[in-house]
DRENDO-1510 file (C-alpha; in Angstrom, 1 decimal, always signed):
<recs>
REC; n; res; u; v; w
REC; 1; UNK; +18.1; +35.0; +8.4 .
REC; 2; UNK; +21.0; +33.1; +6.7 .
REC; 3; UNK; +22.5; +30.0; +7.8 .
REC; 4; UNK; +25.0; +30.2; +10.4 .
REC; 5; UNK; +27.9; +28.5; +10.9 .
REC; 6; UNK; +26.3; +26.6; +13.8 .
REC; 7; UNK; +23.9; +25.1; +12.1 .
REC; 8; UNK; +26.2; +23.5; +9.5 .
REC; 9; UNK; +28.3; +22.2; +12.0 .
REC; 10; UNK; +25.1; +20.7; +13.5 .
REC; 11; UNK; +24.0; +19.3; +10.5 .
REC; 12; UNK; +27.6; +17.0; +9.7 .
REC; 13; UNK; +27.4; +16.1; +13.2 .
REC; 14; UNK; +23.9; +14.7; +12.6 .
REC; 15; UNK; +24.6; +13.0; +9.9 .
REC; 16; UNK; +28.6; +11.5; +11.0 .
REC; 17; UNK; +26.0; +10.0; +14.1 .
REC; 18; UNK; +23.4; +8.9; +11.5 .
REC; 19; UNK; +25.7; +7.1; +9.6 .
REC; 20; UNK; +27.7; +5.2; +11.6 .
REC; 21; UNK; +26.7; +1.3; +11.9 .
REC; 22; UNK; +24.1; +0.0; +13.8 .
REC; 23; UNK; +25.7; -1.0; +16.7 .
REC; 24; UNK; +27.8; +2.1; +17.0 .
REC; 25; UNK; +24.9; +4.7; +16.8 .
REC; 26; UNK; +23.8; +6.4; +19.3 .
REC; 27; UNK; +20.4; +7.4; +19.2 .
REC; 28; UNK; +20.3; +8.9; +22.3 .
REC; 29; UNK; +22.8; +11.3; +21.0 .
REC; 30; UNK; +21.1; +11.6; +17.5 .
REC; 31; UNK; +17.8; +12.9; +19.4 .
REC; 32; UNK; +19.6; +15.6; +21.3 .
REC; 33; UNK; +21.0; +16.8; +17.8 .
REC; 34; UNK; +17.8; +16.6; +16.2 .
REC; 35; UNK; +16.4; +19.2; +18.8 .
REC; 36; UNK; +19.3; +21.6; +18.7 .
REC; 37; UNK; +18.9; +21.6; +14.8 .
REC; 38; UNK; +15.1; +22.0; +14.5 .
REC; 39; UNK; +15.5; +25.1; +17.5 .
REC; 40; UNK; +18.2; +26.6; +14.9 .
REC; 41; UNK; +16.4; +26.1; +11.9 .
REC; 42; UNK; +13.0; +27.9; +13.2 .
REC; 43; UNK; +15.1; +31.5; +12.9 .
REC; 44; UNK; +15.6; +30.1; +9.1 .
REC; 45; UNK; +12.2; +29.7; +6.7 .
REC; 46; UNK; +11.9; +26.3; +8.8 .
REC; 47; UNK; +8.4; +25.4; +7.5 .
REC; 48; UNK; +8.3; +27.2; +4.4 .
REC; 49; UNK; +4.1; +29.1; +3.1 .
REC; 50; UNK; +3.1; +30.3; +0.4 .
REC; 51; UNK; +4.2; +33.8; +1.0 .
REC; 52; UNK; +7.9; +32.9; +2.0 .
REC; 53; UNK; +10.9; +32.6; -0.5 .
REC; 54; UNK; +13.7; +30.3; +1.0 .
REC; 55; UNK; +16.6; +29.6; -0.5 .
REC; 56; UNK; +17.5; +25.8; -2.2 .
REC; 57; UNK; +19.9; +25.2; +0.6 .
REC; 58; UNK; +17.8; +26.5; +3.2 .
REC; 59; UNK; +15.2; +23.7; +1.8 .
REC; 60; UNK; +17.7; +21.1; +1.2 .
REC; 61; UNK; +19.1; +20.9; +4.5 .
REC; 62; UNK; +15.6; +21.8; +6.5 .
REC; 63; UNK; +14.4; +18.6; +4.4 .
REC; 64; UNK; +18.1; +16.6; +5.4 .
REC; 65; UNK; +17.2; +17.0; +9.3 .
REC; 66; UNK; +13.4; +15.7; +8.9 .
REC; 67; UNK; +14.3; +13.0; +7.3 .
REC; 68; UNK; +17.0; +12.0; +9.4 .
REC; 69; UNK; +14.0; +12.6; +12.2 .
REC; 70; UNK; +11.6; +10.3; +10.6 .
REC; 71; UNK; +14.5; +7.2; +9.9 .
REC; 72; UNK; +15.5; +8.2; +13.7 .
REC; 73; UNK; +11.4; +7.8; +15.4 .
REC; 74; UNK; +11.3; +4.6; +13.2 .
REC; 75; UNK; +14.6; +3.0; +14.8 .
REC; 76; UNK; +12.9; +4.3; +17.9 .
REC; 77; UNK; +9.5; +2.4; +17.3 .
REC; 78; UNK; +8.0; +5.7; +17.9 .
REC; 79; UNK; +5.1; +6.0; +15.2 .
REC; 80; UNK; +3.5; +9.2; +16.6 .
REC; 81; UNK; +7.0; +10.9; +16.4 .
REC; 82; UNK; +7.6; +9.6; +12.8 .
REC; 83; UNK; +4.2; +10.9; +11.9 .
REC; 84; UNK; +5.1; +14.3; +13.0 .
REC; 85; UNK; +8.2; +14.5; +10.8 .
REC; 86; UNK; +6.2; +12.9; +7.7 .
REC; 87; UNK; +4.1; +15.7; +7.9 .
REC; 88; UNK; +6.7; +18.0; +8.0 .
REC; 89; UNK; +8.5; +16.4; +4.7 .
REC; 90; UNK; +5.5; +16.3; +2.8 .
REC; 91; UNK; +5.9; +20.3; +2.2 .
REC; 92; UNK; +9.3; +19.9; +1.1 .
REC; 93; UNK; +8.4; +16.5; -0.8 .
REC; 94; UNK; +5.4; +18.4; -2.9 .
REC; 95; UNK; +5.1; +21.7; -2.1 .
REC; 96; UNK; +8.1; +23.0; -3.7 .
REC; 97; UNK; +8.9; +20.2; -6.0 .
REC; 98; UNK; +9.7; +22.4; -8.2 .
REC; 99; UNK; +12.5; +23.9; -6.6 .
REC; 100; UNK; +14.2; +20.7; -5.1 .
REC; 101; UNK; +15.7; +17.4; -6.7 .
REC; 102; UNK; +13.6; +14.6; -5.4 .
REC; 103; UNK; +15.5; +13.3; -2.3 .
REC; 104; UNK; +16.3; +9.7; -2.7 .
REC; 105; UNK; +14.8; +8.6; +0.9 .
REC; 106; UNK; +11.7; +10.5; -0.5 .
REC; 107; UNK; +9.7; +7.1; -1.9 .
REC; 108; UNK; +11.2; +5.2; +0.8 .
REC; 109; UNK; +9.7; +7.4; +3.4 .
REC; 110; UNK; +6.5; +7.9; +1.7 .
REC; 111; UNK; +6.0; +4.2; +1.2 .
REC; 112; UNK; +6.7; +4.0; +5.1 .
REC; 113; UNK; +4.2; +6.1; +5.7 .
REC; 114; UNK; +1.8; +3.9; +3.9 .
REC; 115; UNK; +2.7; +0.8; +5.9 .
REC; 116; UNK; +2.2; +3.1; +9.2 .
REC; 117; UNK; -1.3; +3.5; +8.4 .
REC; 118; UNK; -1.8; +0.8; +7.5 .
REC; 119; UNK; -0.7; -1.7; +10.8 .
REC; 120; UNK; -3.3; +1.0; +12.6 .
REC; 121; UNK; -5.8; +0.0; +10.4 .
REC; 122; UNK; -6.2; +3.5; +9.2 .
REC; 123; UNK; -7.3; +2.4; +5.8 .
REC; 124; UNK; -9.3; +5.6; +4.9 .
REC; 125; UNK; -6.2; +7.8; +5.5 .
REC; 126; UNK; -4.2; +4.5; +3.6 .
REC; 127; UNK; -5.8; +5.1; +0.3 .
REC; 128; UNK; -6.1; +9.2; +0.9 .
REC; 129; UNK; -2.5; +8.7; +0.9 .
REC; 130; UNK; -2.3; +6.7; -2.2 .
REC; 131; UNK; -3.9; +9.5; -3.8 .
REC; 132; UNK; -1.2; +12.3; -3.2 .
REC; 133; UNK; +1.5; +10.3; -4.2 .
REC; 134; UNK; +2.8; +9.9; -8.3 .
REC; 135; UNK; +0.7; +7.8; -10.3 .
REC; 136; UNK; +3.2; +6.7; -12.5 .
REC; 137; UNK; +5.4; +5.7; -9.6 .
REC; 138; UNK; +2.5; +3.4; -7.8 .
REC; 139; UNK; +3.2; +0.6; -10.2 .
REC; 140; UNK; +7.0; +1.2; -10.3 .
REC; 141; UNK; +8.5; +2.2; -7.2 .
REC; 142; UNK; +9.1; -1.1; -4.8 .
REC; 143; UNK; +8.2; +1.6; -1.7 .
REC; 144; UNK; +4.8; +1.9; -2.9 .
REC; 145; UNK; +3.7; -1.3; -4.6 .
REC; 146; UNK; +4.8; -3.5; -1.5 .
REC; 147; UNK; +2.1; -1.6; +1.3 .
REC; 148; UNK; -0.5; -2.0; -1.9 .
REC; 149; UNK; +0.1; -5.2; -2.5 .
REC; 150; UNK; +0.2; -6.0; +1.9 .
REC; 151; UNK; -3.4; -3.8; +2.2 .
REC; 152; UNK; -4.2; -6.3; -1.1 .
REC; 153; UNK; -3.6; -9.2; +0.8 .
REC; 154; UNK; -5.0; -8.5; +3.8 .
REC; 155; UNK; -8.2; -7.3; +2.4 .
REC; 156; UNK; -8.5; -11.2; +0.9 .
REC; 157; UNK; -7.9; -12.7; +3.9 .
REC; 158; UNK; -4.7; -14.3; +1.9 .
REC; 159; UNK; -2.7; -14.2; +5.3 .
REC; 160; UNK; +0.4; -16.6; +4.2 .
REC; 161; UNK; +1.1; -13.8; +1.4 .
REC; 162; UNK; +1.3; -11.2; +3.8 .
REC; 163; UNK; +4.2; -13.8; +5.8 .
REC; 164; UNK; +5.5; -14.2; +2.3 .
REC; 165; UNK; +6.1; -10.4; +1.6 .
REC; 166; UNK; +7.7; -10.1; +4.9 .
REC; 167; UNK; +10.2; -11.9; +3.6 .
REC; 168; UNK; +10.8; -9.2; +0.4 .
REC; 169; UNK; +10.6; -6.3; +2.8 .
REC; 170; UNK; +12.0; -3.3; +0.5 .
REC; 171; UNK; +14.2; -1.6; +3.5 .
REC; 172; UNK; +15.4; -2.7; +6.5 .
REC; 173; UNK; +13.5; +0.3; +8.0 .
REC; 174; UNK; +9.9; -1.3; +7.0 .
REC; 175; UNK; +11.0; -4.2; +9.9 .
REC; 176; UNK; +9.5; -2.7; +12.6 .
REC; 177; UNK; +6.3; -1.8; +11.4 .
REC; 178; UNK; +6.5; -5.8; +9.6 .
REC; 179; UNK; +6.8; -7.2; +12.8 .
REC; 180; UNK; +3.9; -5.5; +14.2 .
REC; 181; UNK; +1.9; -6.6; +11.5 .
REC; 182; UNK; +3.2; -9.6; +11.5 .
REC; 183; UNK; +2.3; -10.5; +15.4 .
REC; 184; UNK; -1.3; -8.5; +14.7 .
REC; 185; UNK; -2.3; -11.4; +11.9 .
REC; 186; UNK; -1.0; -14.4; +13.7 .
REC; 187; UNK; -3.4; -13.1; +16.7 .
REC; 188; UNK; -6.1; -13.3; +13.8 .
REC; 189; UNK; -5.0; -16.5; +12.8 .
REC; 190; UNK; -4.9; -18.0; +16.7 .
REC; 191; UNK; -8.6; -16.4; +17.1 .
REC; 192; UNK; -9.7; -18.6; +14.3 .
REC; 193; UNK; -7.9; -21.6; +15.1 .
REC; 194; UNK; -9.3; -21.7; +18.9 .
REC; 195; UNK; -12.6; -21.4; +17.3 .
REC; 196; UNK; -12.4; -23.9; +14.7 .
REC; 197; UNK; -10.7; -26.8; +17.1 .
REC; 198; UNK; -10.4; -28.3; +20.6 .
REC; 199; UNK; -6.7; -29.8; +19.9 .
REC; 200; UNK; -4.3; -29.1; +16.8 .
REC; 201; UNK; -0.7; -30.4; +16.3 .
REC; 202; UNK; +2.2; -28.7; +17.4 .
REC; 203; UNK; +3.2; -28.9; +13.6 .
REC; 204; UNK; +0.1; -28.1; +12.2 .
REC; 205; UNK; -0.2; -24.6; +13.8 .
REC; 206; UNK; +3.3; -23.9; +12.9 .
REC; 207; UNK; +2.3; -24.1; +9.5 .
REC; 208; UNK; -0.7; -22.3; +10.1 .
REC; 209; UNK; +1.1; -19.8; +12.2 .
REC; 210; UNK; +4.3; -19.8; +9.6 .
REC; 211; UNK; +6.7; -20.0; +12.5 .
REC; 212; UNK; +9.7; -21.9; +11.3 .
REC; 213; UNK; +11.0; -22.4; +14.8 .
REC; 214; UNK; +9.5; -24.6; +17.5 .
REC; 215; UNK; +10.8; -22.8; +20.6 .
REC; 216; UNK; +9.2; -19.4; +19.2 .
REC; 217; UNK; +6.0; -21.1; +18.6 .
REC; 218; UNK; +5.5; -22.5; +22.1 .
REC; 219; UNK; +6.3; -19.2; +23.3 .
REC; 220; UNK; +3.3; -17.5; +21.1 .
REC; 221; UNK; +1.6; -20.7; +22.6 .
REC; 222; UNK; +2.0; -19.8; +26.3 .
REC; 223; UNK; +1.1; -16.0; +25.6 .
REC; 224; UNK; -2.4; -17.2; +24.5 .
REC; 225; UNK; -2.5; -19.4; +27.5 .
REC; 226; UNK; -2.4; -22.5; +25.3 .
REC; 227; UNK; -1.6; -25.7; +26.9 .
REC; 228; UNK; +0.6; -28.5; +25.1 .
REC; 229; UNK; +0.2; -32.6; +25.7 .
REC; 230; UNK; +2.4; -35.2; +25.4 .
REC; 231; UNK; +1.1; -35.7; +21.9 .
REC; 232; UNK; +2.8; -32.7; +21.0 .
REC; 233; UNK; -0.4; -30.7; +20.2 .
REC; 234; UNK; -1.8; -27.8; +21.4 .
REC; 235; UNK; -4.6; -27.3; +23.8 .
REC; 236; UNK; -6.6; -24.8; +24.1 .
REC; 237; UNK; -11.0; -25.3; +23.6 .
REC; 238; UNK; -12.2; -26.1; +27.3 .
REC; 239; UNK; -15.2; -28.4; +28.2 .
REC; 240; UNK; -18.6; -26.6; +27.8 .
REC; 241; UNK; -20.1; -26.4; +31.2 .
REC; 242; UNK; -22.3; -29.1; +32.4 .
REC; 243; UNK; -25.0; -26.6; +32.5 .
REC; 244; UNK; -25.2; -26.1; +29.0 .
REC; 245; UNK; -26.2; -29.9; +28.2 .
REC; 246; UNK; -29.5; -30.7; +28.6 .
REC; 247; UNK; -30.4; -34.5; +29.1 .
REC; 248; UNK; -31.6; -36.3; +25.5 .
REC; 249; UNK; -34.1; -38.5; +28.3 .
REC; 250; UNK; -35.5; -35.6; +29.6 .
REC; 251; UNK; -35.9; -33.3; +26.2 .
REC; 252; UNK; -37.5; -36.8; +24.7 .
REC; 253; UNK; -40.4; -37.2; +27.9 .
REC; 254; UNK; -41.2; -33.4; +27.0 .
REC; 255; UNK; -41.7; -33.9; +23.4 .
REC; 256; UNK; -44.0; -36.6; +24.0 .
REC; 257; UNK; -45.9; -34.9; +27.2 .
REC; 258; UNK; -46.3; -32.1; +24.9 .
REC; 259; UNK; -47.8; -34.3; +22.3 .
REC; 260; UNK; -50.6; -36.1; +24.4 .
REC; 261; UNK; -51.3; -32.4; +25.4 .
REC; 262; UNK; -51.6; -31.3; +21.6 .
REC; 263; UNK; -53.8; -34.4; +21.3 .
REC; 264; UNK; -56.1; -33.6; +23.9 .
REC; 265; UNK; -56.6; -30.1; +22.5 .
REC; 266; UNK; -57.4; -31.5; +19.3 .
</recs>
């Protein structure tokens, strides 16, 4: 079935909501377009197989939607959604390669996909990932090396370069999933620091933590139930229970009972 005139006018509506700034967007709206457009394009080769020939525009603007879908479930914070479109793309992204120009959201998306995986700690899939995508690209395209070179990091325990990369994120789309990766290795950090001491400075475990801003900190402070003094440190090892101690007077008379015994035997 050819492409009808609805589905064109779909399509610029789409993308005249896509595009408009941030704080005009509605992405409300942008959702309810996304589900007209994916009902048209099922009468069209919407998921192109092996057997099927669809035409390059049919592709094209199949390919347009999805990726609009996938940007869309990202601003959304909805990863299982975004995961659903990726796997969509990837047909259009390798499958018939041949027949398309490479979209220029392709390595941006792909390289999202990457950092997906890998804030779930889905490594295995991470580096079956790596695998499908261009090999001379991996050490060239900024979408790729950055969630190598975060999974690189993290692997070393080399947690201040994972804040530092934050900071060179290659789209403003990688934010969200930064952030969670962000809060997941200051929670590792915290774990390690209640561990290691009874008391630390309110300074110190900003540095530690690499928050820049006092009020935030106290605020990760109170959502681990850590307490702060006058000294402006933070709190957080309590006393071992009494019942734990055992009296040095008491374990020194059984050492020696236990000796005269030993004796005796002899």
């Amino acid at each position: 079935m050819a492409l009808d005139d609805e589905t064109l006018r779909l399509r610029e509506q789409l993308f005249a909501e896509w595009n408009k700034d941030e704080k005009s967007r509605e992405l409300g709206k942008v959702g309810e377009l996304l589900s007209l457009l994916k009902r048209k394009l099922i009468t069209l080769t919407f998921l192109p197989n092996v057997g099927s020939q669809p035409s390059a525009k049919e592709l094209v603007i199949a390919r347009d939607v999805l990726e609009v879908g996938a940007q869309w479930s990202i601003e959304k914070g909805d990863l299982a959604s975004f995961e659903r479109y990726l796997s969509q793309l990837k047909c259009y992204y390798f499958n018939f390669k041949s027949q398309l120009e490479d979209s220029p959201y392709m390595n941006e998306l792909l390289g999202l996909n990457l950092l997906s995986l890998l804030v779930q700690s889905r490594l295995a899939e991470f580096h079956t990932e790596i695998e499908l995508l261009p090999r001379e690209q991996l050490n060239t395209s900024m979408y790729f090396k950055y969630p190598i070179q975060l999974e690189q990091s993290l692997m070393e325990g080399c947690y201040n370069k994972v804040f530092t990369l934050r900071e060179m994120s290659p789209a403003r789309s990688y934010l969200f999933l930064l952030n969670i990766m962000t809060d997941t290795v200051r929670a590792e950090i915290a774990s390690c620091i209640e561990k290691a001491y009874r008391s630390i400075d309110v300074d110190d475990a900003m540095s530690m933590l690499s928050f820049t801003s006092e009020p935030d900190a106290l605020e990760f402070a109170r959502g681990r139930s850590w307490q702060s003094n006058e000294s402006k440190q933070f709190v957080f090892c309590e006393p071992e229970p009494e019942g734990r101690y055992v009296s040095s007077d008491g374990l020194i008379g059984n050492t020696l009972t236990y000796a005269r015994e030993l004796e005796r035997i002899v």
